[in-house]
C-alpha positions as CSV (number, residue, x, y, z in Angstrom):
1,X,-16.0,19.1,-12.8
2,X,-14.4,18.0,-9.8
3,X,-15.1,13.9,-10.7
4,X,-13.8,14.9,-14.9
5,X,-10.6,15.6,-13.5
6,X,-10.1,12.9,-11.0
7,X,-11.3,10.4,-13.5
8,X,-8.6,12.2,-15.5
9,X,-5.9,12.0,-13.4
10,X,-6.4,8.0,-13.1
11,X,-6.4,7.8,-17.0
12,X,-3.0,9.8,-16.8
13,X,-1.6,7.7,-13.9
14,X,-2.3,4.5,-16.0
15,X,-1.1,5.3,-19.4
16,X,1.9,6.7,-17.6
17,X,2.5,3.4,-16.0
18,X,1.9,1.6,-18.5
19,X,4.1,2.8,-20.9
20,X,7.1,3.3,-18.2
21,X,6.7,-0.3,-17.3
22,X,7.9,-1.9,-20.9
23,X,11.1,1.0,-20.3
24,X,11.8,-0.3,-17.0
25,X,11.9,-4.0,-17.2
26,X,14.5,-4.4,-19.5
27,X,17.1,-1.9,-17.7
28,X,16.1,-3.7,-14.4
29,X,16.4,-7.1,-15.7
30,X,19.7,-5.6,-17.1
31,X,21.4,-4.2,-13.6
32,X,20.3,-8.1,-12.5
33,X,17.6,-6.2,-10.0
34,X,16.3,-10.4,-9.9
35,X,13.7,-11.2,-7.4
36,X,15.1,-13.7,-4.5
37,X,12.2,-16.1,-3.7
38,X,12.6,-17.5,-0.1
39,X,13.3,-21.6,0.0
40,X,11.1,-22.4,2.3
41,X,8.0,-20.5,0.7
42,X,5.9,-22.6,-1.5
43,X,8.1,-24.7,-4.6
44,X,5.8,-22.9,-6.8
45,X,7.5,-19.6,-6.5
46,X,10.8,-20.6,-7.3
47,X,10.2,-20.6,-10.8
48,X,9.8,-16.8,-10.1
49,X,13.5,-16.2,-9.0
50,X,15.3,-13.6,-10.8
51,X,12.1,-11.7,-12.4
52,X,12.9,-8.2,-11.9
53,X,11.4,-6.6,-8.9
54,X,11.9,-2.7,-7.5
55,X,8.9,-2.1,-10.4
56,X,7.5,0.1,-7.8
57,X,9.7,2.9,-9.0
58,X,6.9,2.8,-11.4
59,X,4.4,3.5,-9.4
60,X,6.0,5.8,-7.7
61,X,6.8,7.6,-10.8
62,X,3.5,7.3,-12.1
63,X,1.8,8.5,-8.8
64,X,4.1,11.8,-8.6
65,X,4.2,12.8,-12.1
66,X,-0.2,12.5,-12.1
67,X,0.0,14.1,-8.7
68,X,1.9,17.4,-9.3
69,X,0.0,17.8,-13.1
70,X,-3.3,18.1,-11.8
71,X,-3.1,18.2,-8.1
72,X,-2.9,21.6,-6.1
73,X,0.5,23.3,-5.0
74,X,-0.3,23.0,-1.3
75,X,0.7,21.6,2.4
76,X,-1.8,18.9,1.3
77,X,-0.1,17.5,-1.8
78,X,3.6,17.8,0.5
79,X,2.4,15.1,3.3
80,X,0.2,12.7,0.5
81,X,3.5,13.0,-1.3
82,X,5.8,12.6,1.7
83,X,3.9,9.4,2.9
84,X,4.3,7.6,-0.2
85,X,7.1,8.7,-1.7
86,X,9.2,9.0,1.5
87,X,7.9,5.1,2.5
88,X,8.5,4.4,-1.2
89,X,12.2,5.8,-0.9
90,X,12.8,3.5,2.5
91,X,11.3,0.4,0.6
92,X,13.7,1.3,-2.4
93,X,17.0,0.8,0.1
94,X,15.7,-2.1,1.1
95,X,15.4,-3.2,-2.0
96,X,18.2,-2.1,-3.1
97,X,20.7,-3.3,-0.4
98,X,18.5,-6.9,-1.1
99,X,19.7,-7.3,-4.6
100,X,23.5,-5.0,-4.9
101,X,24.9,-6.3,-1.4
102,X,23.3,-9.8,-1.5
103,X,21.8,-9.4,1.7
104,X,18.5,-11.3,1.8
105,X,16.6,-9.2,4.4
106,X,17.7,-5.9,3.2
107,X,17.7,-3.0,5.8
108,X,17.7,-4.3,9.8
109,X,14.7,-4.1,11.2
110,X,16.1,-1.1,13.5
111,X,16.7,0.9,10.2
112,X,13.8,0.2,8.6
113,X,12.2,1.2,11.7
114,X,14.0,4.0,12.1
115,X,13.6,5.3,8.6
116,X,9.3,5.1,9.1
117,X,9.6,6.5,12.5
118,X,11.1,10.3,10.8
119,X,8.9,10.2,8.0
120,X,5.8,9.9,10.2
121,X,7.2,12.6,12.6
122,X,7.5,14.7,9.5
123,X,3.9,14.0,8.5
124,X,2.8,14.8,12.0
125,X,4.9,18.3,12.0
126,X,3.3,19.0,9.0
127,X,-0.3,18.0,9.8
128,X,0.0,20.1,13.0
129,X,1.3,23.5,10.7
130,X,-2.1,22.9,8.3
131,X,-4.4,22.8,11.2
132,X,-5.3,19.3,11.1
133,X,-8.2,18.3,13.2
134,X,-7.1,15.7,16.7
135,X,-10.6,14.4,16.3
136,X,-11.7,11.0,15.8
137,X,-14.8,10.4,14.0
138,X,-16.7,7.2,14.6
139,X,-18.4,6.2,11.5
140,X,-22.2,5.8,11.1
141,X,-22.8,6.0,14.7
142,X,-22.2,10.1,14.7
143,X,-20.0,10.2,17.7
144,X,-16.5,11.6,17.3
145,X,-14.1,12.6,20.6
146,X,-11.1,14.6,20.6
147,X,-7.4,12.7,21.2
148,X,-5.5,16.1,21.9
149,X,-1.4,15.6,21.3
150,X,-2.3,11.7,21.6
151,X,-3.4,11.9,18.2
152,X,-0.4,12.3,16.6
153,X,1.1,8.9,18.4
154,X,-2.1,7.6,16.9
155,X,-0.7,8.4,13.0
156,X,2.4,7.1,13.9
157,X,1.0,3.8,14.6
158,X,-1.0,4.0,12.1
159,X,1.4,5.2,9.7
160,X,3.9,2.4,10.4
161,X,1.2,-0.3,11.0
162,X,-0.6,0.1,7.6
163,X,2.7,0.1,6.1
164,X,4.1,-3.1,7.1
165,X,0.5,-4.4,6.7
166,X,0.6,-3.9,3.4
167,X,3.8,-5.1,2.8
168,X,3.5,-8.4,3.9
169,X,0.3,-8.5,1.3
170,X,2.8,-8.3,-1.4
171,X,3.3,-12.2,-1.8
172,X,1.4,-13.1,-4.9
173,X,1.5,-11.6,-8.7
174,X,-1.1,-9.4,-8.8
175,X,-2.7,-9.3,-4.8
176,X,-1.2,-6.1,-4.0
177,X,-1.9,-3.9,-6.9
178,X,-5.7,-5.2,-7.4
179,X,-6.4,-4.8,-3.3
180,X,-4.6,-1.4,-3.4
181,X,-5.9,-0.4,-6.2
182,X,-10.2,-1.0,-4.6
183,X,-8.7,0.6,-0.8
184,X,-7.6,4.1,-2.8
185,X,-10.7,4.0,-5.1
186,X,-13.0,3.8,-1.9
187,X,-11.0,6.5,-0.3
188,X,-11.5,8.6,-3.9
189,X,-15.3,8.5,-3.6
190,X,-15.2,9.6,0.2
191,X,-13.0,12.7,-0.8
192,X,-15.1,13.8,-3.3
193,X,-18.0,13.4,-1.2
194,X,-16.1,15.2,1.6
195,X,-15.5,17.7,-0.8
196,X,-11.7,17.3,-1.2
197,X,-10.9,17.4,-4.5
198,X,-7.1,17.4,-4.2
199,X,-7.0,14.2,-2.2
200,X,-9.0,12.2,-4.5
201,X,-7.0,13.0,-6.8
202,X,-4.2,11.7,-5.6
203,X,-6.4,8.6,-4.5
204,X,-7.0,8.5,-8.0
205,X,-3.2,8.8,-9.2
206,X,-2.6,6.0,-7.2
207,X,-5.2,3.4,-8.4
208,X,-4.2,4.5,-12.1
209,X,-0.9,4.0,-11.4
210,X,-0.9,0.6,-9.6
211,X,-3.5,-0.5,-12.4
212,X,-1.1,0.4,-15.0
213,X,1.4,-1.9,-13.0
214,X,-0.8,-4.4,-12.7
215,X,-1.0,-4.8,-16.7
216,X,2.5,-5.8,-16.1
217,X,2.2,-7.5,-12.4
218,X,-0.9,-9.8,-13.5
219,X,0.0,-13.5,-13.2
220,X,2.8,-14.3,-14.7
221,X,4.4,-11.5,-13.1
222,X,6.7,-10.1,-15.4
223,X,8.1,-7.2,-12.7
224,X,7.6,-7.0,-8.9
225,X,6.6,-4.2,-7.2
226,X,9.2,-4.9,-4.0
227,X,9.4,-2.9,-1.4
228,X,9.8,0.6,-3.2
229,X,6.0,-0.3,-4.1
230,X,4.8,-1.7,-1.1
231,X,6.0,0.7,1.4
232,X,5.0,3.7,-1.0
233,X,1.5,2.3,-1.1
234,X,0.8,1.7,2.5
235,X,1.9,5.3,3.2
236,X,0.0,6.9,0.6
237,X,-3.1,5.4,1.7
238,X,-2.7,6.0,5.8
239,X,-2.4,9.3,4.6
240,X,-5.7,9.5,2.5
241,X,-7.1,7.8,5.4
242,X,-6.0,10.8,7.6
243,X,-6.7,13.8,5.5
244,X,-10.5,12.7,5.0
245,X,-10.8,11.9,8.8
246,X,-11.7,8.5,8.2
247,X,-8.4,6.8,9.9
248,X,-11.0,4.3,11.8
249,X,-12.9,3.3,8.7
250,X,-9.0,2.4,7.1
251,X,-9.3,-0.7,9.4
252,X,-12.6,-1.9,7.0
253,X,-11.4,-0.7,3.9
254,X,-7.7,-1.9,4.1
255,X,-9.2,-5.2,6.4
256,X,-7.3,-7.7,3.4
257,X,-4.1,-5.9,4.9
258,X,-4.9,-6.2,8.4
259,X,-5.9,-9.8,8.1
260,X,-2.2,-10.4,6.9
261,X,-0.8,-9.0,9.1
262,X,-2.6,-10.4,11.8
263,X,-1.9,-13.8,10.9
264,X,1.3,-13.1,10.9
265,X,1.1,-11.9,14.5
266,X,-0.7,-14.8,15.6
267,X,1.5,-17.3,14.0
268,X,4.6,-15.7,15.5
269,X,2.9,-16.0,18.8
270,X,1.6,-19.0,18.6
271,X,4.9,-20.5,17.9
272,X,7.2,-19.1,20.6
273,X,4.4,-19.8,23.3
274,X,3.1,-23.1,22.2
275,X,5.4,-24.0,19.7
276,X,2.7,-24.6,17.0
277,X,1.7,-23.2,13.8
278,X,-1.7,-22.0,13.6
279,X,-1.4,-21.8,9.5
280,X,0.8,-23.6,7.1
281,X,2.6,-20.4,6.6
282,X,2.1,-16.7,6.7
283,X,1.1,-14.3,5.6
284,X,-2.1,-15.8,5.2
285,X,-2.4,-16.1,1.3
286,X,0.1,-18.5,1.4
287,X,-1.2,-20.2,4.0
288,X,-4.4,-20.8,1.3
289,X,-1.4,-21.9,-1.3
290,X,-0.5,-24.5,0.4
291,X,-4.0,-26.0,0.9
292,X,-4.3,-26.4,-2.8
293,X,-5.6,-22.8,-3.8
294,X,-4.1,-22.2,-7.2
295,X,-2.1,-18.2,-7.0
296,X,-5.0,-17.1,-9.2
297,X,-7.2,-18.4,-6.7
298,X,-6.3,-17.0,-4.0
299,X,-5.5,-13.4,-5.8
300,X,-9.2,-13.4,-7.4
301,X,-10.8,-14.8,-3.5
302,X,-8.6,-11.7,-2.0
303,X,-9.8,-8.6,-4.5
304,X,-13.5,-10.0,-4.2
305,X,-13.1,-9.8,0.1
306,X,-11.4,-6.0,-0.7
307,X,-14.2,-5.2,-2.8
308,X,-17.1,-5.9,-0.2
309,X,-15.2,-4.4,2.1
310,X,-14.9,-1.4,0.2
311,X,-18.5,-1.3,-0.1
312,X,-19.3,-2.0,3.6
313,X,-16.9,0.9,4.4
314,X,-18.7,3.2,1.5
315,X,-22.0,2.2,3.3
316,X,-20.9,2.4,6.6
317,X,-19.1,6.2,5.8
318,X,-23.0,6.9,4.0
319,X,-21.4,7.5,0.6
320,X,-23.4,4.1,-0.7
């Protein structure tokens, strides 16, 4: 019964989004919500400027309203909720500031910062008032240790790490919402084998929802997910990743959004100590742009890589 209703729940989530999405262009392309498209990304892009972006109100949308229909009334459903739709909210003013005030970076850094750094301290109060287990499980190998109180600097990291992570994966039409949508459907099937009915359902609210988006996000884009999207995402699944103590398996599952941001950090450093870049540009999917990778390319290469590691994760977690 358990799998009826989180198969369910994604149906819901999509058809939700899917019909919110045609309601939501227009009145975004109608407060001028435009997408601003960097100059010095690649030319291709700037045929995209001024497609309608904040779309992850969508999502977000979607998410909840699939959520709170079929998921329990508990502590549980609070923090999923929190983490995405608190990092969803944060994402939304930077959106929002982006587009209204013409300010092209959106929040500082320090307030964006800031804003991630209460939410996760609110996750953390609540994870500690549920009972939540300091224990680190080492997949496959059966060896697990306890962190203690250093846990919960460990979900902070985590929390705000995965986020920006995933961000930064949000470059190309479609390469968000298809890798996003394989991460939550692995973490699904490892709630429902961990018995956790309520969190897979909310994995499953989440892949409906950004497939439903993704209808709409496929190239060419016709609405961006910005930040509202992004940031709501990368919460949601550090906190799926948390509740089914499988936080070290996130760095397998979600490896597409570590390998952007990792080449993000090495081409930072790389250019203030040697003053070199090691790729044409970063994140790394634009990097494969710019080599000659057509956008579909490079989106279709990306969800195959999140699909195997997916699987590996699945095998490694002995759900496969």
């Amino acid at each position: 019964m358990d799998f009826e209703i989180v198969l369910f729940t994604l149906g819901v989530s999509f058809l939700l989004a899917v019909i919110m999405a045609p309601l939501c262009i227009p009145l975004l392309r109608r407060l001028k919500f435009g997408q601003q498209i960097r100059s010095d990304g690649p030319q291709g892009h700037l045929k995209k400027a001024g497609t309608p972006t904040m779309g992850g109100v969508i999502i977000m949308l979607a998410l909840a309203l699939g959520m709170l229909r079929f998921g329990e009334k508990n502590l549980e459903t609070v923090i999923l909720l929190l983490a995405s739709l608190g990092y969803g909210f944060v994402g939304f003013l930077d959106d929002y500031i982006k587009i209204v005030f013409k300010r092209s970076l959106g929040l500082t850094a320090k307030q964006k910062l800031l804003g991630q750094l209460i939410l996760s301290a609110v996750v953390c109060y609540l994870l500690v008032l549920s009972g939540h287990s300091t224990t680190l499980n080492i997949p496959y190998v059966d060896f697990s240790f306890d962190l203690g109180w250093l846990y919960f600097p460990f979900v902070v990291f985590l929390m705000l790490g995965t986020s920006n992570a995933v961000n930064f994966t949000d470059g190309l039409d479609g390469l968000l919402a298809g890798t996003s949508a394989i991460a939550f459907g692995a973490y699904a099937i490892i709630a429902l084998n961990n018995t956790q009915p309520n969190v897979a359902i909310f994995a499953a609210a989440m892949v409906g929802a950004v497939l439903g988006f993704l209808v709409f996000n496929a190239h060419p884009a016709k609405v961006f997910m910005g930040d509202t999207g992004s940031l709501g995402i990368g919460g949601g699944l550090v906190a799926v990743a948390i509740l089914t103590k499988a936080e070290i398996l996130l760095a397998l599952i979600g490896g597409v959004f570590l390998v952007e941001i990792m080449s993000v950090v090495i081409q930072v450093i790389s250019f203030k100590t040697r003053g070199k870049r090691v790729f044409r540009m970063s994140p790394i999917h634009h990097h494969f742009e710019l080599v000659g990778w057509s956008e579909w390319r490079v989106v279709i290469s990306f969800w195959t890589a999140g699909l195997i590691l997916a699987g590996l994760g699945l095998y490694i977690n002995e759900v496969l």
